[in-house]
OpenMM code with the backbone's topology and positions (N, CA, C; nanometers):
from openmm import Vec3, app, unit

residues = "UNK UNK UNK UNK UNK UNK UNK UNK UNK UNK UNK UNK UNK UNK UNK UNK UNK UNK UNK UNK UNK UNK UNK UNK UNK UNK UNK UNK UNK UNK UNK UNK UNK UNK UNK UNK UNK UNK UNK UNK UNK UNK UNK UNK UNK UNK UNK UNK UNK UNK UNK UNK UNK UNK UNK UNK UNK UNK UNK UNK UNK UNK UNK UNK UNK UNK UNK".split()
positions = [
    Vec3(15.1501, 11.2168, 12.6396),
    Vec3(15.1756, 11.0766, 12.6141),
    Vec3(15.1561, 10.9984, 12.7440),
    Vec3(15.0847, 10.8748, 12.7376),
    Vec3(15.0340, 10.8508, 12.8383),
    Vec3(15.1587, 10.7298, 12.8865),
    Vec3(15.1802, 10.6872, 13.0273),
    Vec3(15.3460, 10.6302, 13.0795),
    Vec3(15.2988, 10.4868, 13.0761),
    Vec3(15.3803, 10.4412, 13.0734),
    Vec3(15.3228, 10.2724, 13.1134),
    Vec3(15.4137, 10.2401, 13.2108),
    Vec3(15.3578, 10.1529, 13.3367),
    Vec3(15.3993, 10.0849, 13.4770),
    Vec3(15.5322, 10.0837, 13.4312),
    Vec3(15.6265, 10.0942, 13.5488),
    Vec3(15.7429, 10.0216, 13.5443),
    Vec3(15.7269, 9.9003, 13.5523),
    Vec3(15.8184, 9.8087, 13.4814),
    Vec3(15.8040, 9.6302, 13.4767),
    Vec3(15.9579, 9.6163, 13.5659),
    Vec3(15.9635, 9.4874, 13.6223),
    Vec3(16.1336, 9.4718, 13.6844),
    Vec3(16.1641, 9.3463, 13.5576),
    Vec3(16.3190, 9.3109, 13.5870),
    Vec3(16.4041, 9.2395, 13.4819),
    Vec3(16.2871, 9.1129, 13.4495),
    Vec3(16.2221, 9.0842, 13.5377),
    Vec3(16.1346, 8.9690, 13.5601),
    Vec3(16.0712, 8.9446, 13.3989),
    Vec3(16.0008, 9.0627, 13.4141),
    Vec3(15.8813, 9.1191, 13.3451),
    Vec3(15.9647, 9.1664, 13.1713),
    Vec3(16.1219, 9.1586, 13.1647),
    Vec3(16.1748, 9.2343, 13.0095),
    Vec3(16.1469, 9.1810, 12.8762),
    Vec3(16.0918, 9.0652, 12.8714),
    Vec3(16.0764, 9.0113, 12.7815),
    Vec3(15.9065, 9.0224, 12.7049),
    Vec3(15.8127, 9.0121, 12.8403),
    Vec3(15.6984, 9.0924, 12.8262),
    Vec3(15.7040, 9.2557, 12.7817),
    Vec3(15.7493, 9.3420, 12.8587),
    Vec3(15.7317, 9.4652, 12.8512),
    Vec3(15.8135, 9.5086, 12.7210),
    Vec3(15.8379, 9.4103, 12.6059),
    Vec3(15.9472, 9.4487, 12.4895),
    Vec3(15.8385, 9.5144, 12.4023),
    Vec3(15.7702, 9.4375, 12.4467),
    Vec3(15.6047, 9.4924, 12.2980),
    Vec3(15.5264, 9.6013, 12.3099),
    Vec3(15.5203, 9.6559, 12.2106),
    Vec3(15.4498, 9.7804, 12.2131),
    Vec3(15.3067, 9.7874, 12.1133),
    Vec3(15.2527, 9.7043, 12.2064),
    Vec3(15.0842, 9.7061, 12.0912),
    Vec3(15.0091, 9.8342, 12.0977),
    Vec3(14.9322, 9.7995, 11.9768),
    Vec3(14.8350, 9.8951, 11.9812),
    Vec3(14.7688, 9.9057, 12.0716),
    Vec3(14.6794, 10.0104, 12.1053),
    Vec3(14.6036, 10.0205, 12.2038),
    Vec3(14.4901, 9.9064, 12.1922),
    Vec3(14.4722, 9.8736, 12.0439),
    Vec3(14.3260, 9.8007, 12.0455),
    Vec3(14.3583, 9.6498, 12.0773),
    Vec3(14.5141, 9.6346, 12.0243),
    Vec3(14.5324, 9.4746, 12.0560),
    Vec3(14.5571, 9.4572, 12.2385),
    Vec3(14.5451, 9.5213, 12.3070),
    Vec3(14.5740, 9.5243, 12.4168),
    Vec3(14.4187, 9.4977, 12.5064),
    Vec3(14.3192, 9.5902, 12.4351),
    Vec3(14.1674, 9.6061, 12.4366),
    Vec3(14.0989, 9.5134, 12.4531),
    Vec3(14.1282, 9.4406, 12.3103),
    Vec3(14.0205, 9.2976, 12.2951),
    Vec3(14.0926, 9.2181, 12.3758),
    Vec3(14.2372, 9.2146, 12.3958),
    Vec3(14.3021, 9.0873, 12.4823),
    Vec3(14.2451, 9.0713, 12.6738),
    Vec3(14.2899, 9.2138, 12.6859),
    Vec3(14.2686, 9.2425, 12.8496),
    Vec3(14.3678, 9.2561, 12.9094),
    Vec3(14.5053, 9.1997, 12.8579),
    Vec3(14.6025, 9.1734, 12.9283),
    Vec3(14.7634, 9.1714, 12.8410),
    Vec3(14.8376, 9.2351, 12.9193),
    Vec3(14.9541, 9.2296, 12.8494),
    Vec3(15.0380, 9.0894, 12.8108),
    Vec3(15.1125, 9.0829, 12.7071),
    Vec3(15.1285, 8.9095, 12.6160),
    Vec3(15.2387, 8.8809, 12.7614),
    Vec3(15.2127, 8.7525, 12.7231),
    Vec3(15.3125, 8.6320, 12.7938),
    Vec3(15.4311, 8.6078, 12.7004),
    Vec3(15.5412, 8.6162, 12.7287),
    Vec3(15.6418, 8.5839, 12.6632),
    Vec3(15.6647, 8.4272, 12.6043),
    Vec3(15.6818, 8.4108, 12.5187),
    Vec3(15.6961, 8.2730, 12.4737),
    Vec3(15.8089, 8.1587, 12.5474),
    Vec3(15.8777, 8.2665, 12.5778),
    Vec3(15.9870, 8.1633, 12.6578),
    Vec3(15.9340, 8.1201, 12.8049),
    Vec3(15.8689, 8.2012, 12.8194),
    Vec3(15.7661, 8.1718, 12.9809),
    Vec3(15.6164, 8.0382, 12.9685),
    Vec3(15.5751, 8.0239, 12.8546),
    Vec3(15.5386, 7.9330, 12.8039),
    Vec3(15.6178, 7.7868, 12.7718),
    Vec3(15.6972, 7.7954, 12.6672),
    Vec3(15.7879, 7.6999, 12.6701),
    Vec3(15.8688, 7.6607, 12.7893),
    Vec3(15.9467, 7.7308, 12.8502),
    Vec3(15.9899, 7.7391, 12.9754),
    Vec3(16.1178, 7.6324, 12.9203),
    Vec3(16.1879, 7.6553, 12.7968),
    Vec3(16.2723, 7.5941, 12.7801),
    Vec3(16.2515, 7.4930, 12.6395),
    Vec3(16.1967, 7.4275, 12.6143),
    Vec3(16.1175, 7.3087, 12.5460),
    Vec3(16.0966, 7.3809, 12.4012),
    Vec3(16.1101, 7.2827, 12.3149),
    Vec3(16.0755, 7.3684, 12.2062),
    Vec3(15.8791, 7.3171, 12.1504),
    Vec3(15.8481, 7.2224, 12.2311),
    Vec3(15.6981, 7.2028, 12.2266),
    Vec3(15.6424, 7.2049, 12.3551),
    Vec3(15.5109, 7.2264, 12.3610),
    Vec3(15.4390, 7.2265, 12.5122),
    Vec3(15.2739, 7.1969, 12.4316),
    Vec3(15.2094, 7.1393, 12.5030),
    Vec3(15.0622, 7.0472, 12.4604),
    Vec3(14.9767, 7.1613, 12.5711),
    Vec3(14.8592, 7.2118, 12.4875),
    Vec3(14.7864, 7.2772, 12.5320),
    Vec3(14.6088, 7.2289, 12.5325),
    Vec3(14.5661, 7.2160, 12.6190),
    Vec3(14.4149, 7.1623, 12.6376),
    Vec3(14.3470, 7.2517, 12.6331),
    Vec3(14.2285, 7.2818, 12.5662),
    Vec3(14.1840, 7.3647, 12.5436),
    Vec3(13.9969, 7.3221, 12.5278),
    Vec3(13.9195, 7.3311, 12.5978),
    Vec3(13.8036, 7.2491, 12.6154),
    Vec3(13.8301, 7.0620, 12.5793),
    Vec3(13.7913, 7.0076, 12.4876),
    Vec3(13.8354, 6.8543, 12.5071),
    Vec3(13.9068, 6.8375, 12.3763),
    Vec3(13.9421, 6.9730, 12.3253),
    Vec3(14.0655, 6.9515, 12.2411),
    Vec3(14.2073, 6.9401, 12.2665),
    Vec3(14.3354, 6.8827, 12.2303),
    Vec3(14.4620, 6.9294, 12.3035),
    Vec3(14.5130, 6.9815, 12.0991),
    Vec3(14.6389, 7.1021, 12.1565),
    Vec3(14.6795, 7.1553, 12.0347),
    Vec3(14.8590, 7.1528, 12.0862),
    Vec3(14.9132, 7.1547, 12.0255),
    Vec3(15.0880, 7.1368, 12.0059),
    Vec3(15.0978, 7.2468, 11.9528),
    Vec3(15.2362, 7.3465, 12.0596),
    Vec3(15.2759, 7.5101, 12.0117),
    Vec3(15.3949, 7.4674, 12.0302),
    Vec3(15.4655, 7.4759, 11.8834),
    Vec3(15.5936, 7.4409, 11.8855),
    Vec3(15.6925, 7.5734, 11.8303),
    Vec3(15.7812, 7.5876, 11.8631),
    Vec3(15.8899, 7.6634, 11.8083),
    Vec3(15.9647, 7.6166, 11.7181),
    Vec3(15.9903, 7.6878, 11.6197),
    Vec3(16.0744, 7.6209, 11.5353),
    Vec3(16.2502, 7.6761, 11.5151),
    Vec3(16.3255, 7.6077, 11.4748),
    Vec3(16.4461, 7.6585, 11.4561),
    Vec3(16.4766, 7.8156, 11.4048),
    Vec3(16.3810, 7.8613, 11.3128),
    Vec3(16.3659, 7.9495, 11.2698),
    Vec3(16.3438, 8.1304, 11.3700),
    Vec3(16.2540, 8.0040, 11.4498),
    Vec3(16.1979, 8.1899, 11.5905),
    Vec3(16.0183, 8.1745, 11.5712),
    Vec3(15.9822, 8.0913, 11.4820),
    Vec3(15.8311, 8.0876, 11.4804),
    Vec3(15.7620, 8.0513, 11.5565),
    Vec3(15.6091, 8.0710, 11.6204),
    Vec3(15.5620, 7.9801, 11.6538),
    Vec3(15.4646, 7.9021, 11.5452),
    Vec3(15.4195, 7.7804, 11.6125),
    Vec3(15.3173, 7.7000, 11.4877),
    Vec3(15.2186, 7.6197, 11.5894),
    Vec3(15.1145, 7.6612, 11.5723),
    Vec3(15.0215, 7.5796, 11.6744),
    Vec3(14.9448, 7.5198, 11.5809),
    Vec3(14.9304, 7.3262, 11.6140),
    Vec3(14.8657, 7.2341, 11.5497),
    Vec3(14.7560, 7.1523, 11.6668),
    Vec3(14.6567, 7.1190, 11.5627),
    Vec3(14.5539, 7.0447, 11.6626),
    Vec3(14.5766, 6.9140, 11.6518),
] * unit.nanometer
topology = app.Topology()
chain = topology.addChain("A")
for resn in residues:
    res = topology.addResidue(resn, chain)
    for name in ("N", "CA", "C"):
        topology.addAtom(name, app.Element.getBySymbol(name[0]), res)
């Protein structure tokens, strides 16, 4: 079984997920925690070539991204 890095407390919210090997593959990179995104906020506006999109959280635990 192959080990994965130690992460520090920094990193616990990232290192909770356990993807597949392939979702890890096509990504490149291990996920960003949502709360590290939000950074508190329950919306944050994302630009994305000369589009902007709204990733909101909802009361529930969801996310919902709108253009």
């Amino acid at each position: 079984m192959e080990q994965r890095p130690h992460h520090d407390e920094s990193d616990a919210a990232d290192a909770a997920f356990d993807l597949p090997e392939t979702a890890l593959a096509r990504c490149g990179e291990q996920p960003i925690a949502s709360e590290k995104l939000l950074q508190g906020r329950s919306c944050v506006m994302i630009r994305h070539g000369d589009a902007l999109y709204a990733l909101r959280a909802t009361r529930a635990g969801k996310l919902i991204l709108t253009k």
